[in-house]
C-alpha positions as CSV (number, residue, x, y, z in Angstrom):
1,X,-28.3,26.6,-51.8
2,X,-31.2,29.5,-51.4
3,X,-34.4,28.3,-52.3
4,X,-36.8,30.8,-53.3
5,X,-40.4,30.3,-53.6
6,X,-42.5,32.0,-57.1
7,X,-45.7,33.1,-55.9
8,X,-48.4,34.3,-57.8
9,X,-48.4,38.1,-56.7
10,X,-51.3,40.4,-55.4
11,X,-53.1,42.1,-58.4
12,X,-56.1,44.1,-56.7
13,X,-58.4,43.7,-54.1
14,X,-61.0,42.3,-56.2
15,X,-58.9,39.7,-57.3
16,X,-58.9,36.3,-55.8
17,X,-57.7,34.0,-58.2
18,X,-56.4,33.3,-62.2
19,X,-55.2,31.1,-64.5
20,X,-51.6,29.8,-64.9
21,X,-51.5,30.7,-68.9
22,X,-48.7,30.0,-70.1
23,X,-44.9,29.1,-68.8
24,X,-42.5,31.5,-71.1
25,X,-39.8,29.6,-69.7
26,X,-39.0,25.7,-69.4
27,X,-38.7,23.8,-66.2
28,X,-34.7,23.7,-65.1
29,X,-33.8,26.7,-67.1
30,X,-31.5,29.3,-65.8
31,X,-33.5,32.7,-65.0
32,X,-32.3,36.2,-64.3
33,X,-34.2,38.4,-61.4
34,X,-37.2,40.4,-63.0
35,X,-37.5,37.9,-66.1
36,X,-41.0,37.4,-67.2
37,X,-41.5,33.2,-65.7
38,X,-45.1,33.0,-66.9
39,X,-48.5,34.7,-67.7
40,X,-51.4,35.0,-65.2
41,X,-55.3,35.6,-66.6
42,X,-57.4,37.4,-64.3
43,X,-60.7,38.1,-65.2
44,X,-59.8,41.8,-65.9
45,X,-56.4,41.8,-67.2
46,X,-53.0,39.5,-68.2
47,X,-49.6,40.5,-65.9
48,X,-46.4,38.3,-65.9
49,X,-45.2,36.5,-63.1
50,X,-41.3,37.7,-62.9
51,X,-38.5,35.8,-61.3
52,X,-37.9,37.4,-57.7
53,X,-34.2,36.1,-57.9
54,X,-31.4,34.9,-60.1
55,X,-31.3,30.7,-60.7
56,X,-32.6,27.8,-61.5
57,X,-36.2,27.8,-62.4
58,X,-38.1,24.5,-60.8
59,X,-42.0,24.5,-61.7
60,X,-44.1,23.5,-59.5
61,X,-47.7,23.8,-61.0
62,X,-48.8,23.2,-65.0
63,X,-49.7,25.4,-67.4
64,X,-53.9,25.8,-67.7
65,X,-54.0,25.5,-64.1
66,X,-56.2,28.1,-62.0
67,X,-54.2,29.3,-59.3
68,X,-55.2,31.7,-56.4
69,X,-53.4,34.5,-55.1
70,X,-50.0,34.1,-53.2
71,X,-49.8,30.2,-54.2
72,X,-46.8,28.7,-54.8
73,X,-46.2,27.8,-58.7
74,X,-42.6,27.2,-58.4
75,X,-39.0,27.9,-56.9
76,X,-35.9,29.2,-58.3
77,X,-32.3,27.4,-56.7
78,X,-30.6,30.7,-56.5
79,X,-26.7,30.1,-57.5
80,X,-27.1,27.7,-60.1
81,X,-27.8,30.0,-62.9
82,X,-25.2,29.4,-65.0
83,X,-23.4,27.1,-63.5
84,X,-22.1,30.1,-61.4
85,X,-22.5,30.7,-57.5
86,X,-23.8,34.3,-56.6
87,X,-20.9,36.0,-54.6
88,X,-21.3,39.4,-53.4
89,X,-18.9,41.0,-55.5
90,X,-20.9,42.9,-57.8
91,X,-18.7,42.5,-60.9
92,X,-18.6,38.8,-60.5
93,X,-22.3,39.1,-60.1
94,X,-22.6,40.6,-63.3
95,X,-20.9,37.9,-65.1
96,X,-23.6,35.4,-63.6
97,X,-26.4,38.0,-65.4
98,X,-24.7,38.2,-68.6
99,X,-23.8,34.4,-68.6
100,X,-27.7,33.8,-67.7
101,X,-29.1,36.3,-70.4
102,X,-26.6,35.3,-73.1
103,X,-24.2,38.2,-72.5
104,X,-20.7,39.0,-71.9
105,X,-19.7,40.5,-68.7
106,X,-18.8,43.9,-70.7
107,X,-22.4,44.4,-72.0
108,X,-24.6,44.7,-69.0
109,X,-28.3,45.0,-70.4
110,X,-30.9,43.2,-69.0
111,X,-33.2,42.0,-71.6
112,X,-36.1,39.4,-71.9
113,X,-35.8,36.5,-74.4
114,X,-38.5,37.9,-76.6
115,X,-36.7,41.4,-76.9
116,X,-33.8,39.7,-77.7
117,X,-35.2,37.6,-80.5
118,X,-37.1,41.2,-81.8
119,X,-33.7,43.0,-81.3
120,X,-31.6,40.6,-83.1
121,X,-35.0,40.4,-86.4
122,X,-35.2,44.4,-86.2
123,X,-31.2,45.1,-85.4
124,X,-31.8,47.0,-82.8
125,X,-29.0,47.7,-80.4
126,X,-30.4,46.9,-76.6
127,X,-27.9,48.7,-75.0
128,X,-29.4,52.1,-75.8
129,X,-32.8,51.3,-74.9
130,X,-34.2,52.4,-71.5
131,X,-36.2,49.5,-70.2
132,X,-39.8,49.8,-69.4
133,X,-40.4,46.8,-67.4
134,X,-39.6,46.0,-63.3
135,X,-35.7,47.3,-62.7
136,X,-35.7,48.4,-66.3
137,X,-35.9,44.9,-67.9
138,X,-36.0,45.2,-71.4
139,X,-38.9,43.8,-73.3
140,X,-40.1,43.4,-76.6
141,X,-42.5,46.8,-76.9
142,X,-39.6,48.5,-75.8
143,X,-37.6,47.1,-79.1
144,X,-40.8,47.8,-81.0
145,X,-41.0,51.5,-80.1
146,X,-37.0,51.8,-80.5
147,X,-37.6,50.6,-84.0
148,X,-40.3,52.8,-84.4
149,X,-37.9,55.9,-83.5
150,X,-40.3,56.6,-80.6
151,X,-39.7,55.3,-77.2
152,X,-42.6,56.9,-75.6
153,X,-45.5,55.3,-77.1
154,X,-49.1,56.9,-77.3
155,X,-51.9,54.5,-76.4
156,X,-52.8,53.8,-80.1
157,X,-49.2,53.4,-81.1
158,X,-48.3,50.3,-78.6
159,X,-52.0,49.0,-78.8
160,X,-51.4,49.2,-82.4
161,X,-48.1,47.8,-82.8
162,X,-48.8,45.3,-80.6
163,X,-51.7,43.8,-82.6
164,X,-49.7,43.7,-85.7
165,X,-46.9,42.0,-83.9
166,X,-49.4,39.2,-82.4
167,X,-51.1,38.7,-86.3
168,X,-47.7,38.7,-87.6
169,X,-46.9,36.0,-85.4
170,X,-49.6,33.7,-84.8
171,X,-51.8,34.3,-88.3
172,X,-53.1,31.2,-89.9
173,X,-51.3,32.6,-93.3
174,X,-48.3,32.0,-91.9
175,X,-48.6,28.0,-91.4
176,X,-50.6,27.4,-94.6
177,X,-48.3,26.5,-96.7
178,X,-47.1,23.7,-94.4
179,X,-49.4,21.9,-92.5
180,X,-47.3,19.7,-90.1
181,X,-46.1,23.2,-88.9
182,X,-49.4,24.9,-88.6
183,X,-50.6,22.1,-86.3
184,X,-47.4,22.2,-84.0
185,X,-48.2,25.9,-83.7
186,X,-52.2,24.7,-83.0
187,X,-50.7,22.7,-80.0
188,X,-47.9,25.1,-79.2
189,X,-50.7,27.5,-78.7
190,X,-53.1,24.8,-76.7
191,X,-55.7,24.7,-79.8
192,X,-56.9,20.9,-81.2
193,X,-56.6,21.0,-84.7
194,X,-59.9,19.7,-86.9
195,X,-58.9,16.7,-88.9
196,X,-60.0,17.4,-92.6
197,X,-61.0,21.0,-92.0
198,X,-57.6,22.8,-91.8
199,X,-59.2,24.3,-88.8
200,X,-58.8,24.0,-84.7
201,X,-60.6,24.0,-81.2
202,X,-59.2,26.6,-78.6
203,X,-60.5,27.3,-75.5
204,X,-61.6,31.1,-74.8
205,X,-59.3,32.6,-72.5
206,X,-60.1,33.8,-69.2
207,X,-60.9,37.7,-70.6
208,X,-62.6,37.3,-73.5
209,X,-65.1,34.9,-71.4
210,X,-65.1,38.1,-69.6
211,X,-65.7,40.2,-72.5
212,X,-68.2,38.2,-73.5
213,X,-70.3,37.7,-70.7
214,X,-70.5,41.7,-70.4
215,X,-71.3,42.4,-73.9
216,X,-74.4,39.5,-72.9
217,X,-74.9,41.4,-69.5
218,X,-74.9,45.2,-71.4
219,X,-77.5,44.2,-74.2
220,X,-79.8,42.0,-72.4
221,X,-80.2,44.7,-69.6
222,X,-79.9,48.2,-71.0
223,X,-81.9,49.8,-73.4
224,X,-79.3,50.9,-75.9
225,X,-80.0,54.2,-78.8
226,X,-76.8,55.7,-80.2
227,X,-77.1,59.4,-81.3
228,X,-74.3,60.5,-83.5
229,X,-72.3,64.4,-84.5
230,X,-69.5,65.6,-86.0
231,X,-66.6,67.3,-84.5
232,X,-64.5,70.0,-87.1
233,X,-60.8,68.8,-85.7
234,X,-59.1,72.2,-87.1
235,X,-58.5,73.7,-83.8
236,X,-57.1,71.0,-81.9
237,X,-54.3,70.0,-84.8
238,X,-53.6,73.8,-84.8
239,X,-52.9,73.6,-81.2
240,X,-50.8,69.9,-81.3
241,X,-48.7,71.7,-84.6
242,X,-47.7,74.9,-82.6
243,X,-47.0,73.1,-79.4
244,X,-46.1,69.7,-79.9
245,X,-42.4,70.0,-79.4
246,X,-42.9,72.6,-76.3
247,X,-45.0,70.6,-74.6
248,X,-43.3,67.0,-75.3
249,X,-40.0,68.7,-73.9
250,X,-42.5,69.8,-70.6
251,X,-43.9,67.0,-70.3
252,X,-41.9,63.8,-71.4
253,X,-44.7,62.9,-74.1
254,X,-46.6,63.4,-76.8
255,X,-49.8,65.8,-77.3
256,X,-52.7,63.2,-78.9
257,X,-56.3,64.0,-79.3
258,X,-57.4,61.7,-76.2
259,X,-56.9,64.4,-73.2
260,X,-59.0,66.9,-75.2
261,X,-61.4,64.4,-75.5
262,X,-61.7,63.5,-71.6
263,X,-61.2,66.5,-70.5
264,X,-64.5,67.7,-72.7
265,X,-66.1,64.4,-71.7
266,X,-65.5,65.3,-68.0
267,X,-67.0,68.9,-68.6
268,X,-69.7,67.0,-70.0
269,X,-70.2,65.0,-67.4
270,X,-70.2,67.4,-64.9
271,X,-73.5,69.5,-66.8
272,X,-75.1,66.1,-67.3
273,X,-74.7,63.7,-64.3
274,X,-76.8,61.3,-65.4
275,X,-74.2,60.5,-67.6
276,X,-71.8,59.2,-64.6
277,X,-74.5,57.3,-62.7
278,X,-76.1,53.6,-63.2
279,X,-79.3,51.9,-62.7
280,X,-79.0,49.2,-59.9
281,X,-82.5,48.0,-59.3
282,X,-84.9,50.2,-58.7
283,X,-82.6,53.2,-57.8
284,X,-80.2,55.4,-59.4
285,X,-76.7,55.2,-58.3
286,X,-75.0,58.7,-58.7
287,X,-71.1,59.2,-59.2
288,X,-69.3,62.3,-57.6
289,X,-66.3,61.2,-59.0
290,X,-65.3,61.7,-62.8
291,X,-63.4,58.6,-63.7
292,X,-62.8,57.9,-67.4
293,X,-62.1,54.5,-69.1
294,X,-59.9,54.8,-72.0
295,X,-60.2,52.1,-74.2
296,X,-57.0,50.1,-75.1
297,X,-56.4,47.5,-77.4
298,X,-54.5,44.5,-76.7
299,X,-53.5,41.2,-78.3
300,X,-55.9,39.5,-75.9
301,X,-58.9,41.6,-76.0
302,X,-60.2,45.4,-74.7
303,X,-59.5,46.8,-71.7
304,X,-60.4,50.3,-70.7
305,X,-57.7,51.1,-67.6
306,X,-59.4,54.4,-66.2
307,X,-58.2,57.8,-65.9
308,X,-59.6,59.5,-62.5
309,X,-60.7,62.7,-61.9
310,X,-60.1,64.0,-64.8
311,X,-61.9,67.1,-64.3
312,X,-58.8,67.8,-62.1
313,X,-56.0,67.0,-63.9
314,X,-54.2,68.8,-66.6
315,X,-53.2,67.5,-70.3
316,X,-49.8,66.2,-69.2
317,X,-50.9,64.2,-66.3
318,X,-53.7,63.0,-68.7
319,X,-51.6,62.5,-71.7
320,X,-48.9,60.6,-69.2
321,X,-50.9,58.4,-67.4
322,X,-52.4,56.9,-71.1
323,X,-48.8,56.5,-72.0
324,X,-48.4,54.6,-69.1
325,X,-51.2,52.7,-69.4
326,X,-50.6,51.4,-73.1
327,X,-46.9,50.3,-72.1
328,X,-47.7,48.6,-68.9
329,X,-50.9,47.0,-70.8
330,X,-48.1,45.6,-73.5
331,X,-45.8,45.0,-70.4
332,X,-48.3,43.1,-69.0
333,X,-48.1,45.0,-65.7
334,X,-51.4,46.8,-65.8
335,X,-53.4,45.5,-62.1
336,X,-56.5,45.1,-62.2
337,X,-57.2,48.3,-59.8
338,X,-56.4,50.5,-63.1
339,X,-59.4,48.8,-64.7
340,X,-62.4,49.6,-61.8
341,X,-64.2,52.1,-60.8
342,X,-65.0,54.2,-64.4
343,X,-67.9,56.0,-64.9
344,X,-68.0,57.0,-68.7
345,X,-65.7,55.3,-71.3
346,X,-63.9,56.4,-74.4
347,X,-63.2,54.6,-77.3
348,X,-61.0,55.4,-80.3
349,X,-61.9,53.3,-83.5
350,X,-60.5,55.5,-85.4
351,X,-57.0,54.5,-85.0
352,X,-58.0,51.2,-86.4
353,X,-59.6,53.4,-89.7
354,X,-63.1,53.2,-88.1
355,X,-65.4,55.9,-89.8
356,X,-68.6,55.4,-87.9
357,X,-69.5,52.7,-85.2
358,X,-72.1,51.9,-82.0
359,X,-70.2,51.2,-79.3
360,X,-71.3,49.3,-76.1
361,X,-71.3,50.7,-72.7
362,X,-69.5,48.5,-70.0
363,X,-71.3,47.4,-67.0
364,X,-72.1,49.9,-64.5
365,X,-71.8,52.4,-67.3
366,X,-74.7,54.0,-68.7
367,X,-72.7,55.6,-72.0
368,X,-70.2,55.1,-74.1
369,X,-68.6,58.2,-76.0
370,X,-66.8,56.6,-79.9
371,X,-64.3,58.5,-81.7
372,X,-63.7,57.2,-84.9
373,X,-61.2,58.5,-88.0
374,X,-60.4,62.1,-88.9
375,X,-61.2,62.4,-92.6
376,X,-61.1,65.4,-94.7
377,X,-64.2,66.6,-95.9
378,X,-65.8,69.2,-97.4
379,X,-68.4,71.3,-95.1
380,X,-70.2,74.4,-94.9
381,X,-69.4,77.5,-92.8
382,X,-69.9,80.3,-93.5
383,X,-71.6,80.4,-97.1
384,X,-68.4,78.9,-98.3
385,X,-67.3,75.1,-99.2
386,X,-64.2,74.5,-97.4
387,X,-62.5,71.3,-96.9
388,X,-62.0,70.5,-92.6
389,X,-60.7,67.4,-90.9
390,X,-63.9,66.2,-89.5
391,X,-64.6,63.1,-86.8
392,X,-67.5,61.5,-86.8
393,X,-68.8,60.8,-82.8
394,X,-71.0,58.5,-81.6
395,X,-72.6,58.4,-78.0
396,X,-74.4,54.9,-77.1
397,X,-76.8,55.6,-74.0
398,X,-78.8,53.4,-71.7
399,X,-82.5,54.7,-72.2
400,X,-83.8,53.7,-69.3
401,X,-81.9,56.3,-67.8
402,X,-81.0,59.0,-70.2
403,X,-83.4,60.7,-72.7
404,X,-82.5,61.8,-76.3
405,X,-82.2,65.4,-75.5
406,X,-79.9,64.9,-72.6
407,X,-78.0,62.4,-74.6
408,X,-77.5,65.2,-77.7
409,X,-77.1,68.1,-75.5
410,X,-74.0,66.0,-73.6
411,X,-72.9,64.9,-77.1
412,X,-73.1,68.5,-78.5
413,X,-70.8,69.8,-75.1
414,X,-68.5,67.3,-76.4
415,X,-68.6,68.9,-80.1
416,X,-67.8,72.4,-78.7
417,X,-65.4,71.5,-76.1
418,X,-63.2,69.9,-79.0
419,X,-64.1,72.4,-82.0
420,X,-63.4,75.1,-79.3
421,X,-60.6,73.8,-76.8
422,X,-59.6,77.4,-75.1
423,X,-63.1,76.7,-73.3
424,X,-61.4,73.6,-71.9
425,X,-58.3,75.3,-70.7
426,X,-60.4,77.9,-69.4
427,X,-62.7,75.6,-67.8
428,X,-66.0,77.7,-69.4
């Protein structure tokens, strides 16, 4: 019997170590190749650990255990799934995989356990849904978008769904009503519930430390204004309504409003370097790269995975690579490398039903740019009162570095790159 060693995999080269999260599966249970085993924490991101073989899992290091990179955390006996050995006769090998997964031999999808407990809520049939995950494993966002009627998911539609899913799930609402069950789910989830307080203790996980510690860093060492404007949207959803369809059949995905906004961003940048550059010390460090974060929500905080060079890509590669970013995010199979080396970040509060906010820049950022909802409202053009989508935008800056007029002129490049997008395909 094949022994065959789970190791925690490589994840960036600015990544030495993690934390063992959470096992999804139990010691001695029978595990398919490419099935999720367990979450690792980095200080950037959260990726599964998948099974490199077909087996018997045996763990070999706890839950809440830092780990470093290429450890052992546990071995799978390959042949035992099942109570099967693995021959090499690929139907017979089959039957091992459905008998592991909970299948018959005659339906060979490979699904995790959490898209089959969404498929079997939502009734969603598996075997028409093209997996997203490593040798088109099946997950549970890939059941959500089915559901959804759209298996190509923008970056606020996963991010989105996602978050609902995790509430949905794990709210305190849920539990209320019973308390013995509330505080299994407490313990299930490694919180300590508060005796007499209906409350609990839960350790901050390894990104929101993370998140926290930057948000310290950012406001105890810029010097942070926000300057706001307003962007009339009528243009762009013009554009989206006439070639929506065209350009999803071109390009395998959906036209949103983000690639207008980086790619005016990244004209922006490019009249207004200061923009793109940092204070380290007592010198100026200048970008000549446009890299642009695009803020993503997840269940387990904000991450910003970065678009680069924007400036030299076009609106499907843009428009793909933030589809691929929110599905690998929800996967968790976004590396830590797509999260370094921005310049300028993006956020979108509006797909949350933000109106107006003041972002914060990340570190080694000296702006921010916030979108925020598009809301129909009545403005002046022309001597006439006419009712426009309008967006409110909002451009945090560090004032050491950047001055209010350079911070409004980049700001107002912004506003006529998206009120006037043939300038952006025209590159004027």
């Amino acid at each position: 019997m094949k022994k065959i060693e789970v190791r925690v995999p490589e994840v960036g080269e600015s990544v030495t170590e993690g934390l063992l999260a959470s096992w999804s599966v139990k010691d001695g249970s029978a595990v398919i190749e490419g099935q999720a085993l367990c979450e690792l924490e980095t200080d950037k991101t959260t990726i599964d650990i998948t099974a490199p073989a077909t087996g018997t899992l045996r763990i070999a290091v706890p839950e809440g255990t830092d780990v470093k990179i290429n450890q052992v955390v546990g071995k799978i006996d390959a042949g035992e799934a099942g109570g099967y050995e693995e021959k090499p006769d690929t139907g017979e090998k089959q039957a091992i995989l459905s008998e592991v997964d909970g299948k018959s031999a005659a339906r060979p999808v490979r699904e995790s356990p959490s898209a089959k407990a969404e498929a079997a809520r939502s009734g969603i049939d598996t075997g028409k849904i093209s997996g997203s995950g490593r040798d088109k494993l099946i997950n549970k966002f890939d059941v959500i978008a089915a559901g959804s009627g759209n298996t190509s998911l923008s970056a606020h539609d996963t991010s989105a769904s996602a978050g609902r899913n995790y509430q949905g799930e794990h709210s305190q609402s849920n539990f209320a009503s019973e308390p013995t069950l509330f505080h299994a789910q407490i313990e299930k989830e490694g919180g300590k519930p508060i005796v007499g307080t209906g409350g609990r203790r839960k350790a901050l996980s390894r990104i929101r430390k993370i998140i926290a510690a930057n948000l310290a860093r950012t406001q105890a060492e810029l010097v942070l204004l926000t300057t706001f404007n307003e962007a009339d949207m009528s243009a762009i959803k013009a554009i989206r309504e006439r070639h929506k369809d065209a350009f999803q059949e071109r390009h395998g995905v959906k036209l949103g409003f983000m690639s207008f906004f980086l790619k005016a961003s990244a004209a922006a940048l490019s009249l207004f370097p200061e923009l793109n550059a940092y204070i380290d010390g007592d010198e100026v460090v200048y970008r000549e790269r446009i890299n642009i974060g695009v803020a993503v929500s997840t269940p387990r905080g904000l991450i910003t995975p970065v678009v680069r060079d924007v400036q030299a890509k076009k609106f499907g590669e843009i428009e793909r690579e933030i589809a691929s970013f929110s599905v690998r995010a929800a996967n968790k199979t976004l590396m830590p490398d797509d999260l370094m080396d921005g310049g300028f970040t993006i956020s979108n509060g509006g797909v949350f039903g933000s109106l107006l906010s003041t972002p914060l820049p990340a570190p080694r950022q000296t702006a921010i740019l916030g979108m925020h909802s598009i809301v129909d409202r009545p403005v002046a053009i022309d001597n006439a009162i006419l009712i426009r989508p309008m967006m409110y935008l909002a451009l945090s800056y560090d004032h050491r570095l950047i001055d209010g007029k350079e911070a409004v002129g980049f700001l107002k490049e912004i506003k006529d790159g998206i009120e006037n997008p043939e300038r952006l395909l025209l590159e004027i």
